[in-house]
C-alpha positions in Angstrom: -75.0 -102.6 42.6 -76.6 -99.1 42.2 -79.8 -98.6 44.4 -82.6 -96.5 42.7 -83.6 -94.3 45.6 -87.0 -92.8 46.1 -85.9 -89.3 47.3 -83.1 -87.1 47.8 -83.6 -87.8 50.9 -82.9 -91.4 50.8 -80.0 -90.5 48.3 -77.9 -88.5 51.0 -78.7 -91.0 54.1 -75.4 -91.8 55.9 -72.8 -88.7 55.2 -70.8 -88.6 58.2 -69.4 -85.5 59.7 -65.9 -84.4 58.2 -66.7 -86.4 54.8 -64.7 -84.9 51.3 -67.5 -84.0 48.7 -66.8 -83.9 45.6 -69.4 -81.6 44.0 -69.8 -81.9 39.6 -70.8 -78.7 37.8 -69.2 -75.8 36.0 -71.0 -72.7 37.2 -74.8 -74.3 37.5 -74.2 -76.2 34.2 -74.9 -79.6 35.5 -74.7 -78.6 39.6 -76.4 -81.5 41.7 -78.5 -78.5 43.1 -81.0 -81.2 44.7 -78.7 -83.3 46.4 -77.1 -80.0 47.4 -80.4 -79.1 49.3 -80.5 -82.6 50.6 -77.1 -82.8 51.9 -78.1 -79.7 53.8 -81.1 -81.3 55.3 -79.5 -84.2 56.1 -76.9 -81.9 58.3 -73.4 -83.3 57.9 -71.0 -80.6 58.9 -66.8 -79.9 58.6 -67.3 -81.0 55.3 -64.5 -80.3 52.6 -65.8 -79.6 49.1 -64.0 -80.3 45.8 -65.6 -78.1 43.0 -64.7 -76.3 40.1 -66.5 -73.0 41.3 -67.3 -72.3 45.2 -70.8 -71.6 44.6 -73.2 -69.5 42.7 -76.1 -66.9 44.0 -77.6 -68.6 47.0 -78.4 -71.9 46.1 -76.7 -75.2 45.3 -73.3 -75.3 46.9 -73.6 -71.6 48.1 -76.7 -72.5 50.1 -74.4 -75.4 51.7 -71.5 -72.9 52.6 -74.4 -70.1 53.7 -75.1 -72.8 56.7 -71.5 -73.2 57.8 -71.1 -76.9 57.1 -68.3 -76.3 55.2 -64.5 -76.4 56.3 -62.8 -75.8 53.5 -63.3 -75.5 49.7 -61.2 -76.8 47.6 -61.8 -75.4 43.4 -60.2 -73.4 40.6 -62.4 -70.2 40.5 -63.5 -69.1 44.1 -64.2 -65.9 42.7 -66.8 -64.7 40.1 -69.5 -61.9 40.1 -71.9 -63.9 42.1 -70.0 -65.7 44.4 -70.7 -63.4 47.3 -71.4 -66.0 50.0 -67.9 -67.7 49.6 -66.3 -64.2 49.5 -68.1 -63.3 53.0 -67.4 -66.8 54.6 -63.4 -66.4 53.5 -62.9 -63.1 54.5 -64.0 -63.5 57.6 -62.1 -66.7 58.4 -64.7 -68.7 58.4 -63.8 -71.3 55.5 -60.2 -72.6 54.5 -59.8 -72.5 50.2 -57.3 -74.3 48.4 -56.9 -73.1 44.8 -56.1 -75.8 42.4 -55.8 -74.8 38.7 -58.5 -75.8 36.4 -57.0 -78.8 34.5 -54.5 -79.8 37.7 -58.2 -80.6 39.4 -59.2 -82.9 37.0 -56.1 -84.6 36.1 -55.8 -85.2 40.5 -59.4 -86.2 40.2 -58.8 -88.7 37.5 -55.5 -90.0 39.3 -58.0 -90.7 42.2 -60.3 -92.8 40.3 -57.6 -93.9 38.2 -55.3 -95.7 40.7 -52.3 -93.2 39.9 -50.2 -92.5 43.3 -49.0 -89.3 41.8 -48.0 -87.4 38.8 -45.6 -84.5 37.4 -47.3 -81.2 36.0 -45.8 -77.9 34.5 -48.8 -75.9 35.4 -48.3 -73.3 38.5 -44.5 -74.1 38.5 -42.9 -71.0 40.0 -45.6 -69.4 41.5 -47.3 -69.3 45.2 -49.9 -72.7 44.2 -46.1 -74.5 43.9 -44.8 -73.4 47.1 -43.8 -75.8 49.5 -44.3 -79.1 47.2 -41.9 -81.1 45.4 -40.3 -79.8 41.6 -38.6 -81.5 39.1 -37.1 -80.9 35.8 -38.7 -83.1 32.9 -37.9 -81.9 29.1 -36.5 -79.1 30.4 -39.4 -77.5 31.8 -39.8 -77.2 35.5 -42.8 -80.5 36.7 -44.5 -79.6 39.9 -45.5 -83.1 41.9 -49.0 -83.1 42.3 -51.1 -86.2 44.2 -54.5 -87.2 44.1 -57.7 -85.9 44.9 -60.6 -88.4 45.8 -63.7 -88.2 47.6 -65.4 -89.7 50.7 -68.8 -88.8 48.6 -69.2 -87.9 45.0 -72.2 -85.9 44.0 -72.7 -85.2 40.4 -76.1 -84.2 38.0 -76.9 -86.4 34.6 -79.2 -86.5 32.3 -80.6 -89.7 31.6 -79.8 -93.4 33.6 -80.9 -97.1 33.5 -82.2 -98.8 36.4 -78.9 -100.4 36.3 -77.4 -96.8 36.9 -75.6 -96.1 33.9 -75.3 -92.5 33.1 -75.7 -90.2 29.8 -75.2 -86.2 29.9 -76.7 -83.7 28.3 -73.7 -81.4 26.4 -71.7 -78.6 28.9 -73.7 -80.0 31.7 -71.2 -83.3 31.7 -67.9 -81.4 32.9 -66.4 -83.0 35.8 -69.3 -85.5 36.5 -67.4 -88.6 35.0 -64.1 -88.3 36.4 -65.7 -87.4 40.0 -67.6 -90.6 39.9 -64.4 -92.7 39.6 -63.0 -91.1 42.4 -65.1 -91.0 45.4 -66.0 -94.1 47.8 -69.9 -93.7 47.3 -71.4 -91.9 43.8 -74.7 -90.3 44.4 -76.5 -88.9 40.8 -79.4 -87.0 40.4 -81.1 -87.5 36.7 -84.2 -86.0 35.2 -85.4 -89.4 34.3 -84.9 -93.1 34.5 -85.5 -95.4 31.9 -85.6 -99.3 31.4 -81.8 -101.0 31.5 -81.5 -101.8 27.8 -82.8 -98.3 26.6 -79.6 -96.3 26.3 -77.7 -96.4 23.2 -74.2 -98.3 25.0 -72.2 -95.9 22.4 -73.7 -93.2 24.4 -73.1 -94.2 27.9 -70.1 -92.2 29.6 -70.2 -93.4 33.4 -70.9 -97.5 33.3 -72.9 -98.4 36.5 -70.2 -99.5 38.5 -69.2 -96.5 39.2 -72.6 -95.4 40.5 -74.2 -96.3 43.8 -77.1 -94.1 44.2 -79.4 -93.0 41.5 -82.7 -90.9 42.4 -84.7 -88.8 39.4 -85.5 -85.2 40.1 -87.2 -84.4 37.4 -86.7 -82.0 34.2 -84.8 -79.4 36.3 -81.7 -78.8 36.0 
């Protein structure tokens, strides 16, 4: 059942030291930034994060990494004109990255929440991202065995929920926010607003509640 939490506060209670985060948002287009802030209050540490970007500017999940909570970063673009905390933190050996392709990180995120032990993918074969895992030859292009990717803690940004904690997005801002919810243990969701179960349009819905444990409205902010 998904608890409708009072605070962001509330929302993060209970992360455990060395917990896998997996963090929605492409750029800041639908970035948890509040839970972000939270998580950093609440003061977990060795924490591994699973994000498309590895933070933006100072805040969000660059504020996280700016307090050296984070062991390693796990994303498809660790680089971009205003990633400058990561870039400091990896050059000076102070955070591990693992570079996943783009697609590759959602398809592992999806096998996560999906059940799927492991799968076969074309993408990186023959490069340095392939070396040292398993290859195979499927339709005559070369597969490389990829397995995966699920989360201790999943926190993504929405739009809208029910008090039963069903979710609707609001356009770019939905990116990897529904398959990370499949795929982690515990689901926490920030949301501008909550309305009555009953008021969504069901056609609308993309994440059903049961995929959702903690839901706590932050206002028009994202």
């Amino acid at each position: 059942m998904t608890t409708i939490c009072t605070s962001t506060q509330e929302a993060l209670s209970g992360i455990a030291d060395g917990a896998t985060v997996l963090v929605g948002g492409f750029g800041m287009a639908g970035m948890p930034v509040h839970l972000l802030d939270a998580l950093i209050d609440a003061g977990p540490r060795d924490l591994t994060i699973v994000s498309n970007n590895a933070g933006n500017g100072d805040t969000g999940l660059a504020a996280l990494l700016s307090k050296g909570r984070v062991r390693k970063v796990v994303c498809s673009f660790p680089r971009q004109s205003d990633s400058w905390v990561f870039d400091d933190l990896y050059h000076r050996g102070l955070v591990e990255l693992e570079v996943v392709p783009q697609g590759t990180l959602a398809e592992r995120i999806r096998a996560a929440g999906a059940g799927i032990g492991a799968f076969y993918c074309p993408t990186g074969a023959g490069t340095i991202l392939a070396e040292g895992k398993e290859t195979r030859e499927l339709g005559g292009r070369t597969h490389v065995l990829e397995y995966p990717l699920a989360g201790d803690i999943a926190l993504i940004g929405a739009h809208i929920a029910d008090r039963m904690g069903n979710l609707v997005y609001r356009k770019t801002a939905r990116n990897f926010g529904p398959v990370m919810a499949t795929a982690a243990t515990t689901t926490i969701v920030q949301v501008e607003r909550i309305v009555a179960t009953g008021e969504l349009d069901p056609e609308t819905i993309i994440t059903p509640s049961i995929f959702v444990d903690r839901v706590v409205a932050v206002g028009d902010h994202q």
